[in-house]
PQR file with spaces between the fields and no chain letter, atoms N, CA, C, O and H, PARSE charges and radii, in Angstrom:
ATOM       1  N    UNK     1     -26.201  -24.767  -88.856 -0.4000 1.5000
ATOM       2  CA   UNK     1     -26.513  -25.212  -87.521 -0.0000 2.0000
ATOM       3  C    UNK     1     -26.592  -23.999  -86.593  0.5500 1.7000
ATOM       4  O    UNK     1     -25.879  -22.996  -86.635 -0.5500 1.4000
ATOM       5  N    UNK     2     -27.496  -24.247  -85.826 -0.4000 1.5000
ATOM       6  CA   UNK     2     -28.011  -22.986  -84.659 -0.0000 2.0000
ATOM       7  C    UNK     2     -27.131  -23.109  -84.077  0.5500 1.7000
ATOM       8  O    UNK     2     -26.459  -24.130  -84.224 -0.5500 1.4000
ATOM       9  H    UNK     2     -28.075  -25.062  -85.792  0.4000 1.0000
ATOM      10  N    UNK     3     -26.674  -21.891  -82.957 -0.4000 1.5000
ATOM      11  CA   UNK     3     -25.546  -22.421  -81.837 -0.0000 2.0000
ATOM      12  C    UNK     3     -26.246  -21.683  -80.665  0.5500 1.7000
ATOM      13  O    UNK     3     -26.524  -20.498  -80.480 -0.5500 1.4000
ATOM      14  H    UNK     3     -27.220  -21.061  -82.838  0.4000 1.0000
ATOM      15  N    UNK     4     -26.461  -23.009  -79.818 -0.4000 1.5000
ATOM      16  CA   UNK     4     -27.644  -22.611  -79.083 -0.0000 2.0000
ATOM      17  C    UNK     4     -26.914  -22.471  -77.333  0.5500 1.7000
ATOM      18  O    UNK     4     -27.610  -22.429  -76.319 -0.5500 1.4000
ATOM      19  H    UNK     4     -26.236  -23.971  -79.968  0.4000 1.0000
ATOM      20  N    UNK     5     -25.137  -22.409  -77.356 -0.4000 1.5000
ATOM      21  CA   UNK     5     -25.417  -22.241  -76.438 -0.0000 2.0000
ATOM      22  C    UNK     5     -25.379  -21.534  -75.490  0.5500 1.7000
ATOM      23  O    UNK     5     -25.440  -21.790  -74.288 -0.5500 1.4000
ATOM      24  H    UNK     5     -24.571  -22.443  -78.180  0.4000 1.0000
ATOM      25  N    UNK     6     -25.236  -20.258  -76.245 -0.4000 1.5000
ATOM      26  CA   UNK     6     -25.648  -19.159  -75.413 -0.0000 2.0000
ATOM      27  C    UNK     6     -26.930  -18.589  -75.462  0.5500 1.7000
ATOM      28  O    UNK     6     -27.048  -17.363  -75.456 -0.5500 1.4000
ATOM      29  H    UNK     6     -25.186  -20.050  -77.222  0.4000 1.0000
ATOM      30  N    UNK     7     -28.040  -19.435  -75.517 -0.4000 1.5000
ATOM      31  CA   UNK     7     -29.544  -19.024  -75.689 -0.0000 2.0000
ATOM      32  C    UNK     7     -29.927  -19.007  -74.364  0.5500 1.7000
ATOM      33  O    UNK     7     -30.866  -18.260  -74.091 -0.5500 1.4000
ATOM      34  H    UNK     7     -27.945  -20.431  -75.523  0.4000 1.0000
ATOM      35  N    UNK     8     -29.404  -19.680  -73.434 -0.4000 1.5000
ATOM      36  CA   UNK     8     -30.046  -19.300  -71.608 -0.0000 2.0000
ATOM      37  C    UNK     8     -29.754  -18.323  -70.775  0.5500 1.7000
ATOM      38  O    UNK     8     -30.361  -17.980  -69.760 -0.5500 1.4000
ATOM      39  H    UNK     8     -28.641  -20.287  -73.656  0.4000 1.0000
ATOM      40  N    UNK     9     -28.457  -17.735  -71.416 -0.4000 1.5000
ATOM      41  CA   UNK     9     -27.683  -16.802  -70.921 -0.0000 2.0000
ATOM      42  C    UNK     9     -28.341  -15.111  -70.830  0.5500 1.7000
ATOM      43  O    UNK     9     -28.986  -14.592  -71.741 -0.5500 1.4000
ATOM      44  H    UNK     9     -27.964  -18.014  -72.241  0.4000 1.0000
ATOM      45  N    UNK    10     -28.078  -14.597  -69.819 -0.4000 1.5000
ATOM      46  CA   UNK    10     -29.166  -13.118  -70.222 -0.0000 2.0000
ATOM      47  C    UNK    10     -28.228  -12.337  -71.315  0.5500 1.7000
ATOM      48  O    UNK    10     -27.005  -12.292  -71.185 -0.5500 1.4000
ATOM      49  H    UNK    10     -27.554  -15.019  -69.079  0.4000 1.0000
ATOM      50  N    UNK    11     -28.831  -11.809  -72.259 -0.4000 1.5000
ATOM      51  CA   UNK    11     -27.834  -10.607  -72.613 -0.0000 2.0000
ATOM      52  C    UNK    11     -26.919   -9.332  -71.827  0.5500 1.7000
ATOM      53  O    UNK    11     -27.290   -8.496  -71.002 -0.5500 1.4000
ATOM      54  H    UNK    11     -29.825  -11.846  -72.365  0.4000 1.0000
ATOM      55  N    UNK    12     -25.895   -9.513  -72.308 -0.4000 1.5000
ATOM      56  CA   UNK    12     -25.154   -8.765  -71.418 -0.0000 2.0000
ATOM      57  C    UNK    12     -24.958   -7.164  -72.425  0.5500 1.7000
ATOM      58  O    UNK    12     -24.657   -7.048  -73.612 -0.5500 1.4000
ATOM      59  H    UNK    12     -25.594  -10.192  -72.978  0.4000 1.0000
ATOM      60  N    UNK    13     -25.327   -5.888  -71.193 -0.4000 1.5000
ATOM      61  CA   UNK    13     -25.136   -4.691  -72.079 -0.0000 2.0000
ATOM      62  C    UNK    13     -24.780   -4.005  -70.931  0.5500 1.7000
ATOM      63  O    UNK    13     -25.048   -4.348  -69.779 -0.5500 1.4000
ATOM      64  H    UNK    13     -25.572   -5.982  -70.228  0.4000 1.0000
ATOM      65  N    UNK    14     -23.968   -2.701  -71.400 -0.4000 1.5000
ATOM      66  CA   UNK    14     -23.120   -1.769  -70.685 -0.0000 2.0000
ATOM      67  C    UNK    14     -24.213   -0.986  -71.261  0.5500 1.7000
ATOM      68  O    UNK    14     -24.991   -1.393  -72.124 -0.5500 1.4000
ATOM      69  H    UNK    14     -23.751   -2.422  -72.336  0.4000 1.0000
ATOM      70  N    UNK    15     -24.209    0.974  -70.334 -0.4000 1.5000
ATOM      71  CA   UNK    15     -24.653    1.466  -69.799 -0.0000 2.0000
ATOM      72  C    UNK    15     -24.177    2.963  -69.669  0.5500 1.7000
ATOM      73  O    UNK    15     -23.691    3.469  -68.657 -0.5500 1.4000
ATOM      74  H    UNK    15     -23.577    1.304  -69.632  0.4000 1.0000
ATOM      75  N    UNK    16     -24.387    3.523  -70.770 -0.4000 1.5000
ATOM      76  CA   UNK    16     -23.305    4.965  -71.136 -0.0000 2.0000
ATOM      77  C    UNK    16     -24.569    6.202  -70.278  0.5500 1.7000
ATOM      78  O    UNK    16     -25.797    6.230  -70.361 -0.5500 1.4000
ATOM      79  H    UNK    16     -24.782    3.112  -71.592  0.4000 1.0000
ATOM      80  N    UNK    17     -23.906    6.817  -69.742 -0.4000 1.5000
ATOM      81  CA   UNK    17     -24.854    8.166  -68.790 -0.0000 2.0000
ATOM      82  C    UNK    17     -25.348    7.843  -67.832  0.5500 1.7000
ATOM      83  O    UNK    17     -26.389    8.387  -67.463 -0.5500 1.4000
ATOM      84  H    UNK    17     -22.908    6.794  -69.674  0.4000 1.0000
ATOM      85  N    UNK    18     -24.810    6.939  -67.185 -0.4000 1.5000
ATOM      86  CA   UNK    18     -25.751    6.040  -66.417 -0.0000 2.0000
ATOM      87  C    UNK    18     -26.897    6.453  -65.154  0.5500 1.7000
ATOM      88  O    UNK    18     -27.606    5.581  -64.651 -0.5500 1.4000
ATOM      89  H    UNK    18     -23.965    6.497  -67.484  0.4000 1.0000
ATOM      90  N    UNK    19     -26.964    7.897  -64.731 -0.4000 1.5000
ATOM      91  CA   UNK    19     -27.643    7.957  -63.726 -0.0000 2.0000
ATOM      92  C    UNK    19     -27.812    7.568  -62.588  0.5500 1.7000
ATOM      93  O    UNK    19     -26.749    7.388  -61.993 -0.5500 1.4000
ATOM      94  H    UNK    19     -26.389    8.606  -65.139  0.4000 1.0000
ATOM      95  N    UNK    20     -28.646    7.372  -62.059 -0.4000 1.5000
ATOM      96  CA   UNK    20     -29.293    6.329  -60.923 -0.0000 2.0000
ATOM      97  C    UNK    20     -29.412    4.708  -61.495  0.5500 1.7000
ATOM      98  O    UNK    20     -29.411    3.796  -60.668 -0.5500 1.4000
ATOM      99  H    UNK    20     -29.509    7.518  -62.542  0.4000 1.0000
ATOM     100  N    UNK    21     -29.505    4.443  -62.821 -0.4000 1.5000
ATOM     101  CA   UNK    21     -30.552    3.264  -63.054 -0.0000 2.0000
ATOM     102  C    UNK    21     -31.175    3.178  -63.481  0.5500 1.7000
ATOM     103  O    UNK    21     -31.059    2.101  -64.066 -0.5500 1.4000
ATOM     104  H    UNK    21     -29.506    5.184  -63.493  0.4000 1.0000
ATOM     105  N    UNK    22     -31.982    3.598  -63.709 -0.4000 1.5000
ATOM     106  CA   UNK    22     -34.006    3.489  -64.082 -0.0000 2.0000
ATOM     107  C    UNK    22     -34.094    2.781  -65.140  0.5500 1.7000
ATOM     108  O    UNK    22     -34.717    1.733  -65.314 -0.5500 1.4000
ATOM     109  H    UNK    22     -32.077    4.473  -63.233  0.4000 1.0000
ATOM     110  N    UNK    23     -33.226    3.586  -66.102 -0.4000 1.5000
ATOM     111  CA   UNK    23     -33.213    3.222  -67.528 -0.0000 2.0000
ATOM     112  C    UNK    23     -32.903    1.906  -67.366  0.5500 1.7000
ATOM     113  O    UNK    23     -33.744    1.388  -68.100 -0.5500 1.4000
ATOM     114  H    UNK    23     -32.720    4.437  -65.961  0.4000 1.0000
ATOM     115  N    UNK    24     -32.174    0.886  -66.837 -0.4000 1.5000
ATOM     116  CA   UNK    24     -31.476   -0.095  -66.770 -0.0000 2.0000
ATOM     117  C    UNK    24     -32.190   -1.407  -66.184  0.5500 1.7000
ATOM     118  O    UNK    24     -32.161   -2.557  -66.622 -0.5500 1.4000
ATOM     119  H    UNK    24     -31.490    1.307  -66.241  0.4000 1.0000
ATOM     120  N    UNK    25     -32.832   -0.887  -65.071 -0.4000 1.5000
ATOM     121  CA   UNK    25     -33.667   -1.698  -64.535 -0.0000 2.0000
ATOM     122  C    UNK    25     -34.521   -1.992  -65.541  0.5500 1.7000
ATOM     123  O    UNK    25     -34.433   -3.186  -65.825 -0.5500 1.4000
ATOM     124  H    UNK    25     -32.855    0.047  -64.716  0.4000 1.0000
ATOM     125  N    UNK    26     -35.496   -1.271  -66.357 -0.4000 1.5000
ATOM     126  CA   UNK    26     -35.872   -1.519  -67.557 -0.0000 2.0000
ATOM     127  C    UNK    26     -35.587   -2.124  -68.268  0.5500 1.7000
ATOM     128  O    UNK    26     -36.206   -3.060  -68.774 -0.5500 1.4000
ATOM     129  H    UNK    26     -35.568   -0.301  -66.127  0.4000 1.0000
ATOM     130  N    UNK    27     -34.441   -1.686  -68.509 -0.4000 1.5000
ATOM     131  CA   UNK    27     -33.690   -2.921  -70.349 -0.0000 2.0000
ATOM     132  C    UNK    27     -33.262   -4.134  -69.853  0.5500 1.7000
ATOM     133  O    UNK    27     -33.080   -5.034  -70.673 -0.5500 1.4000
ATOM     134  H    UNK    27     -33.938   -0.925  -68.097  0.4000 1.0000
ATOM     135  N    UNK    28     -32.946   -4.476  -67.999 -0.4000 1.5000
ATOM     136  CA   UNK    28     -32.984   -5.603  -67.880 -0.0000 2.0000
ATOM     137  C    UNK    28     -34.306   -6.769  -67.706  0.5500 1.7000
ATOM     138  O    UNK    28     -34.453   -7.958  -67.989 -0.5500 1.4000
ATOM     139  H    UNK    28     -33.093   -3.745  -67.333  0.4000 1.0000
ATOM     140  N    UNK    29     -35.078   -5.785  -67.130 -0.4000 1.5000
ATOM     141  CA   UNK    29     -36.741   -6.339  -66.976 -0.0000 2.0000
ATOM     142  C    UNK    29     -37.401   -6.653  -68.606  0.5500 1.7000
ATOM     143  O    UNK    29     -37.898   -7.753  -68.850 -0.5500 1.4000
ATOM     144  H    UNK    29     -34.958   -4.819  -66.900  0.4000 1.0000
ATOM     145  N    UNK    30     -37.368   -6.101  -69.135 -0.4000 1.5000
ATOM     146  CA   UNK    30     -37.705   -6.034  -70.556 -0.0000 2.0000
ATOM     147  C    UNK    30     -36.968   -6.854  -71.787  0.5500 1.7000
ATOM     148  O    UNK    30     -37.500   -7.313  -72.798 -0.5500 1.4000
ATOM     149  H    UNK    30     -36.965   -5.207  -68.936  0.4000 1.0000
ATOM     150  N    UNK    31     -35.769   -6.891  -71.447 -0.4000 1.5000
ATOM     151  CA   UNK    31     -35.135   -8.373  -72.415 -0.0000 2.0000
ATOM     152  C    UNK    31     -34.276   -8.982  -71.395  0.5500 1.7000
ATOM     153  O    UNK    31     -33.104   -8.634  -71.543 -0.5500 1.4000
ATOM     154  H    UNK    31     -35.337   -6.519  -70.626  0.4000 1.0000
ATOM     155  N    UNK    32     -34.402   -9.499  -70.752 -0.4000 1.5000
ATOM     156  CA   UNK    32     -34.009  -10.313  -69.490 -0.0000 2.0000
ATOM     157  C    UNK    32     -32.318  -10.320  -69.767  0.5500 1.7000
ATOM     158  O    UNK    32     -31.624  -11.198  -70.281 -0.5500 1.4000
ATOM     159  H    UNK    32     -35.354   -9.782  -70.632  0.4000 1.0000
ATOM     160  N    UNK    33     -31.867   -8.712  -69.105 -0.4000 1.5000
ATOM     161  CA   UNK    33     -30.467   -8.139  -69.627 -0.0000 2.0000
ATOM     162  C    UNK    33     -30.006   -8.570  -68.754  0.5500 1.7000
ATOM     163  O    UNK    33     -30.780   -9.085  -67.947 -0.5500 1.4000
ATOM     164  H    UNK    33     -32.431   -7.999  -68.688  0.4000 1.0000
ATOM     165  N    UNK    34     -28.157   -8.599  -68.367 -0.4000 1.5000
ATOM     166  CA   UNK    34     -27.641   -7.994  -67.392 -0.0000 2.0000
ATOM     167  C    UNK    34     -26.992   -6.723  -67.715  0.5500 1.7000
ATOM     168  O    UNK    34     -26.623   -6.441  -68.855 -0.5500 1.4000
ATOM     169  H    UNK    34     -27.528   -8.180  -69.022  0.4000 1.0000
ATOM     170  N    UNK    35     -26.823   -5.770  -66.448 -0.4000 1.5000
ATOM     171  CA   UNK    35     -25.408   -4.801  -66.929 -0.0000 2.0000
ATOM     172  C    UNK    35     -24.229   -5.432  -67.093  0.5500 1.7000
ATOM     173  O    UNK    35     -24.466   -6.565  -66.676 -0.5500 1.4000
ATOM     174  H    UNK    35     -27.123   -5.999  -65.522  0.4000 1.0000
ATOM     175  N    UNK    36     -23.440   -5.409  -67.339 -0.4000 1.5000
ATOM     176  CA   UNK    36     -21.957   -5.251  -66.866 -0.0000 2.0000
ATOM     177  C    UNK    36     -21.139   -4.572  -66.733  0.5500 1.7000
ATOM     178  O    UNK    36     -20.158   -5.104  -66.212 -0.5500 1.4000
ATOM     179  H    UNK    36     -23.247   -4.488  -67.677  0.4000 1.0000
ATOM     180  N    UNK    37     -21.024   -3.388  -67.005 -0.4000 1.5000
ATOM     181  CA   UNK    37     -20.294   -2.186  -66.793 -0.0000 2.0000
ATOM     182  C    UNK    37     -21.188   -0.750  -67.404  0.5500 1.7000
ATOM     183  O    UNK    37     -21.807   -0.778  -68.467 -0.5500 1.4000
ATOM     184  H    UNK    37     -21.820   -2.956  -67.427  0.4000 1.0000
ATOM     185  N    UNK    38     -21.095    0.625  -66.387 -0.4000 1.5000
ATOM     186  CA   UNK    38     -21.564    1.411  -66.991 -0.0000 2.0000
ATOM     187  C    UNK    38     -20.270    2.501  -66.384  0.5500 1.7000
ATOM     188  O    UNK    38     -19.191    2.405  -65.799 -0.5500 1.4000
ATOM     189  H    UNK    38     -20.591    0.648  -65.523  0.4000 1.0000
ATOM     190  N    UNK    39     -21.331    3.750  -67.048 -0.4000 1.5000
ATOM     191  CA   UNK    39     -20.252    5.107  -67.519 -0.0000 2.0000
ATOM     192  C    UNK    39     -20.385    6.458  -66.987  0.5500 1.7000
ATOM     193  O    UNK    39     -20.668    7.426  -67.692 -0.5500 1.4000
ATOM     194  H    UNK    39     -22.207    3.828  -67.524  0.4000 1.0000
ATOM     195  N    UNK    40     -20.143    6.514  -65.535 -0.4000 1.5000
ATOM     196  CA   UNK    40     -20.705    7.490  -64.881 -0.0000 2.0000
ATOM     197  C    UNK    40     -20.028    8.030  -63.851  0.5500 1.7000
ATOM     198  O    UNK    40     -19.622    7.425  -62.858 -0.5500 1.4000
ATOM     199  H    UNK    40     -19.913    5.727  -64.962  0.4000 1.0000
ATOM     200  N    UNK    41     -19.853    9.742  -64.216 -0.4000 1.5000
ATOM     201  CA   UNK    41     -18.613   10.430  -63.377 -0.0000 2.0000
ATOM     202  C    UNK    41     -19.263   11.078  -62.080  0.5500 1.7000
ATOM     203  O    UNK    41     -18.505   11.229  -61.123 -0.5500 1.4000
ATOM     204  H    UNK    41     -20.183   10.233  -65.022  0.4000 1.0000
ATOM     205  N    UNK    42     -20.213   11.365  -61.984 -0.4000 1.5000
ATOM     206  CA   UNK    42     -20.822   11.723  -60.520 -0.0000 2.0000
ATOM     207  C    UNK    42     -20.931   10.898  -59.271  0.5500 1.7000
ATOM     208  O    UNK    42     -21.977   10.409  -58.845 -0.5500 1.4000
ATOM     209  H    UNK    42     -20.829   11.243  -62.763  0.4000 1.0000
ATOM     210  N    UNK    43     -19.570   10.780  -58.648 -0.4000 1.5000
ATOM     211  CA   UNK    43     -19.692   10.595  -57.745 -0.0000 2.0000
ATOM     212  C    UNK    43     -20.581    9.794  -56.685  0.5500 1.7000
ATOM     213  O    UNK    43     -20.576    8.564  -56.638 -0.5500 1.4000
ATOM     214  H    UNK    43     -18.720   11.178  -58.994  0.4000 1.0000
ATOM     215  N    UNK    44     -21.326   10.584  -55.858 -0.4000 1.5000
ATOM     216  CA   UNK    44     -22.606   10.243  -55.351 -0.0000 2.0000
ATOM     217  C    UNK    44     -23.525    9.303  -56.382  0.5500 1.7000
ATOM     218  O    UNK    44     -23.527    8.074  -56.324 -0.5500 1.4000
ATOM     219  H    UNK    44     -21.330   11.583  -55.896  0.4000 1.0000
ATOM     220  N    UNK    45     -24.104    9.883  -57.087 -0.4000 1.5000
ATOM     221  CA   UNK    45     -24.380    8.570  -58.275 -0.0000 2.0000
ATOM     222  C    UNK    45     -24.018    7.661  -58.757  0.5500 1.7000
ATOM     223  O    UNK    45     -24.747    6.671  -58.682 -0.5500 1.4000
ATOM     224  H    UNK    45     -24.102   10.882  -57.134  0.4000 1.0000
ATOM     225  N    UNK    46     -22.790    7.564  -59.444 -0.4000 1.5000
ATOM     226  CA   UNK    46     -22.141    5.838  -59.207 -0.0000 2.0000
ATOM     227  C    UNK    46     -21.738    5.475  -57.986  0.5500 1.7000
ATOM     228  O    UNK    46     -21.046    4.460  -58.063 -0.5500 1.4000
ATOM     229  H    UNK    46     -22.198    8.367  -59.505  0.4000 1.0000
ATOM     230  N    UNK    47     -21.895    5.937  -56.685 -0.4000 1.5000
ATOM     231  CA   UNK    47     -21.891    5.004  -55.893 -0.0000 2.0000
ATOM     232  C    UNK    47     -23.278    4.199  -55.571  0.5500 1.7000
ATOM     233  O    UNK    47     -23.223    3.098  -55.024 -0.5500 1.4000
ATOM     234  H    UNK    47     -22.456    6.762  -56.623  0.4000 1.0000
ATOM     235  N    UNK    48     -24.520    4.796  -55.932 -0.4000 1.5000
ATOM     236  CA   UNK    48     -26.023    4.423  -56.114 -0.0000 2.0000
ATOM     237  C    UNK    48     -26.151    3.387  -57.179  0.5500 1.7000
ATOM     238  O    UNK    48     -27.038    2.536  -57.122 -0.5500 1.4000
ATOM     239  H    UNK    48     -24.565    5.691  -56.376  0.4000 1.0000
ATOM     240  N    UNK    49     -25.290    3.444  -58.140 -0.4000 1.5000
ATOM     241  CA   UNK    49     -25.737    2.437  -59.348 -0.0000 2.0000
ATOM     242  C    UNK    49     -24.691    1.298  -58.902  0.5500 1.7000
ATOM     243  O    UNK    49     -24.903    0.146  -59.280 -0.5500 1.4000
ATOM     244  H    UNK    49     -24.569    4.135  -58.186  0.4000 1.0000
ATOM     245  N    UNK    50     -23.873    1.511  -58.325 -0.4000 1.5000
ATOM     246  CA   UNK    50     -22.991    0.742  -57.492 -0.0000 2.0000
ATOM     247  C    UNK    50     -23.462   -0.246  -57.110  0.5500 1.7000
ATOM     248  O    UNK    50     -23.479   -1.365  -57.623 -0.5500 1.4000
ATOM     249  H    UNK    50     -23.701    2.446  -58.018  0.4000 1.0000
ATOM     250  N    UNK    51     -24.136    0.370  -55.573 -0.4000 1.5000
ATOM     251  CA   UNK    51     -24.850   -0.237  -54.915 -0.0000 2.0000
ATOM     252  C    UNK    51     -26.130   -1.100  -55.930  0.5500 1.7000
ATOM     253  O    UNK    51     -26.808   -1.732  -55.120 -0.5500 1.4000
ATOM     254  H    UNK    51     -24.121    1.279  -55.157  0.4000 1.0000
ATOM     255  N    UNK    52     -26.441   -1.236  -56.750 -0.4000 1.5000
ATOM     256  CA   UNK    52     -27.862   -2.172  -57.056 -0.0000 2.0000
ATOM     257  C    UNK    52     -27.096   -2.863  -58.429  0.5500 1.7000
ATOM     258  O    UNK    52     -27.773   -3.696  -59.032 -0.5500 1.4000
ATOM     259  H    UNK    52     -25.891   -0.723  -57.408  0.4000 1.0000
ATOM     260  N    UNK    53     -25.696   -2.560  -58.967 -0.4000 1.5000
ATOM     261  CA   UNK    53     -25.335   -3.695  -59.904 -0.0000 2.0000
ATOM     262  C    UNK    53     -23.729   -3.710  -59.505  0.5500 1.7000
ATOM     263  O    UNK    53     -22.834   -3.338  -60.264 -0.5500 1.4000
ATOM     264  H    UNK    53     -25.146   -1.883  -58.477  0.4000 1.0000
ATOM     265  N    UNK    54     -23.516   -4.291  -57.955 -0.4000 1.5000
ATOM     266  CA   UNK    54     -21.877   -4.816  -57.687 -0.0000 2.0000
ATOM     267  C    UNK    54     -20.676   -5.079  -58.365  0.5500 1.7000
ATOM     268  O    UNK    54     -19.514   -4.717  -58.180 -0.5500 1.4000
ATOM     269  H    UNK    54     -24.243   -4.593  -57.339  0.4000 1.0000
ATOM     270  N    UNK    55     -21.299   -5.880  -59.295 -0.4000 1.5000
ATOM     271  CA   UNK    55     -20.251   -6.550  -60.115 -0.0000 2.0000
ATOM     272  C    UNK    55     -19.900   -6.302  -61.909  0.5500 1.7000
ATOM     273  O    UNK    55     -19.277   -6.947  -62.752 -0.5500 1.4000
ATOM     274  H    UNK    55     -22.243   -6.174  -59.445  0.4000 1.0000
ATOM     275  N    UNK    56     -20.765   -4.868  -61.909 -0.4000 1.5000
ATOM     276  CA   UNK    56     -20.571   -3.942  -63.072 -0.0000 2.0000
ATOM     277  C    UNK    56     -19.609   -3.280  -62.833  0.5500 1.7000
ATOM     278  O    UNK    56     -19.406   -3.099  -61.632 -0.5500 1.4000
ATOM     279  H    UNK    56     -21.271   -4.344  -61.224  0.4000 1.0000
ATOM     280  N    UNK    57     -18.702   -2.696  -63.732 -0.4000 1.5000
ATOM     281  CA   UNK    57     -17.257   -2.138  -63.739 -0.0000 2.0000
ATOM     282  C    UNK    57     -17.769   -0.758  -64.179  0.5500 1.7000
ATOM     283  O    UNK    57     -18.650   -0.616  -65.027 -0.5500 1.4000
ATOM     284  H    UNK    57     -18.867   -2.843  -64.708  0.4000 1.0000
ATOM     285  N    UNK    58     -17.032    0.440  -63.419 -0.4000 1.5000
ATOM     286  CA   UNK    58     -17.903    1.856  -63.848 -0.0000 2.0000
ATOM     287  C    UNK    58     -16.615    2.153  -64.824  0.5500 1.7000
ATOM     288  O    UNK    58     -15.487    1.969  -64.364 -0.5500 1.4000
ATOM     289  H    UNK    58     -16.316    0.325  -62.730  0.4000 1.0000
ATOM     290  N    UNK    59     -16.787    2.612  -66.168 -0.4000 1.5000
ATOM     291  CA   UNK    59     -15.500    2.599  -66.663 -0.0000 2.0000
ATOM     292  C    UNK    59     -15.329    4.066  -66.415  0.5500 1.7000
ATOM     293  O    UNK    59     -14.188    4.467  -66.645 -0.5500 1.4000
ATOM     294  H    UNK    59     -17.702    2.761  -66.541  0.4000 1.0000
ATOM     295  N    UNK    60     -16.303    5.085  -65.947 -0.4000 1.5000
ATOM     296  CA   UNK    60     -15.952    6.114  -65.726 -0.0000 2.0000
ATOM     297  C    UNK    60     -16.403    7.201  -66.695  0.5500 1.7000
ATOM     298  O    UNK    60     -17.482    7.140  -67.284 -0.5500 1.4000
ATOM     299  H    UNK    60     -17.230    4.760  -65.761  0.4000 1.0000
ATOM     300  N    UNK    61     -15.375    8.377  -66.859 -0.4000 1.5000
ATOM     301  CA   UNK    61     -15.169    9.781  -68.071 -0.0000 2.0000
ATOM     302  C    UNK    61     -15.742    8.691  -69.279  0.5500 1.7000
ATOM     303  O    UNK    61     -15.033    7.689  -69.373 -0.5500 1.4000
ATOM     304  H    UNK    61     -14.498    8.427  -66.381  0.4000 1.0000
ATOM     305  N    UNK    62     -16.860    8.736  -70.166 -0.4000 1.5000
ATOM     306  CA   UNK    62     -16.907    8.139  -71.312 -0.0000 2.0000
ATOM     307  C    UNK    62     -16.156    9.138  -72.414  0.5500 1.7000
ATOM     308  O    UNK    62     -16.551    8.868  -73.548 -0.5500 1.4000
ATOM     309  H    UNK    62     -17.436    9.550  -70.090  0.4000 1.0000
ATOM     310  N    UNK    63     -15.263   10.127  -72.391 -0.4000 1.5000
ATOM     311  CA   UNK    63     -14.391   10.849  -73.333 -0.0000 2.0000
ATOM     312  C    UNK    63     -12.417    9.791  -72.961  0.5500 1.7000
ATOM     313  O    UNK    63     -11.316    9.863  -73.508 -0.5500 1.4000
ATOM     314  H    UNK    63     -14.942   10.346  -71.470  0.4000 1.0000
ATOM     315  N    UNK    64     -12.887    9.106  -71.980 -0.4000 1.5000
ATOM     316  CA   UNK    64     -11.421    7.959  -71.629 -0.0000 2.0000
ATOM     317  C    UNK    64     -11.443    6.597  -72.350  0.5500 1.7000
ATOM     318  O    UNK    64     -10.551    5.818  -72.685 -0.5500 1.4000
ATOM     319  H    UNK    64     -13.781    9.047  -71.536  0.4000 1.0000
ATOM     320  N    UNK    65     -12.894    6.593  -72.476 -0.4000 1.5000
ATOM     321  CA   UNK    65     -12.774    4.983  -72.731 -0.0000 2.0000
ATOM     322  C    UNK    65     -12.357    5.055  -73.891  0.5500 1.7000
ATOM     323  O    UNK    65     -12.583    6.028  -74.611 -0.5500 1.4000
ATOM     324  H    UNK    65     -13.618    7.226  -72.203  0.4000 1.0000
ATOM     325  N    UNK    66     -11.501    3.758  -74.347 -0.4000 1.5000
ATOM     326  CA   UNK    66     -11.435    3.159  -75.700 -0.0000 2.0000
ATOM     327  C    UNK    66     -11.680    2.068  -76.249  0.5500 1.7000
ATOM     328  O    UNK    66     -11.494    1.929  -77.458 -0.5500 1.4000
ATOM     329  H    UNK    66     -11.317    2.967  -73.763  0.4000 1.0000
């Protein structure tokens, strides 16, 4: 049996180097993604990727995460 019911749901993917975005806006436009958390120590820049995905968690140093 299929288990269908997470078939409406967007895929959810995190976001290692994260930049500005670009890349992201993409992989969400392109398989109808969400973010949910990305990985980015510059400052000024995660406050930019901030700003356009709120409720993504920046986990930060990707040499911290586990």
């Amino acid at each position: 049996m299929l288990d269908t019911d997470h078939h409406d749901r967007p895929l959810q993917v995190g976001s290692l180097f994260s930049g500005y975005g670009g890349l992201d806006l993409a992989v969400e436009h392109v398989f109808n993604a969400e973010t949910v958390w990305f990985s980015e120590i510059n400052e000024p820049v995660a406050r930019v990727f901030a700003h356009h995905w709120p409720d993504a968690h920046n986990l930060g140093d990707i040499t911290t995460i586990n």
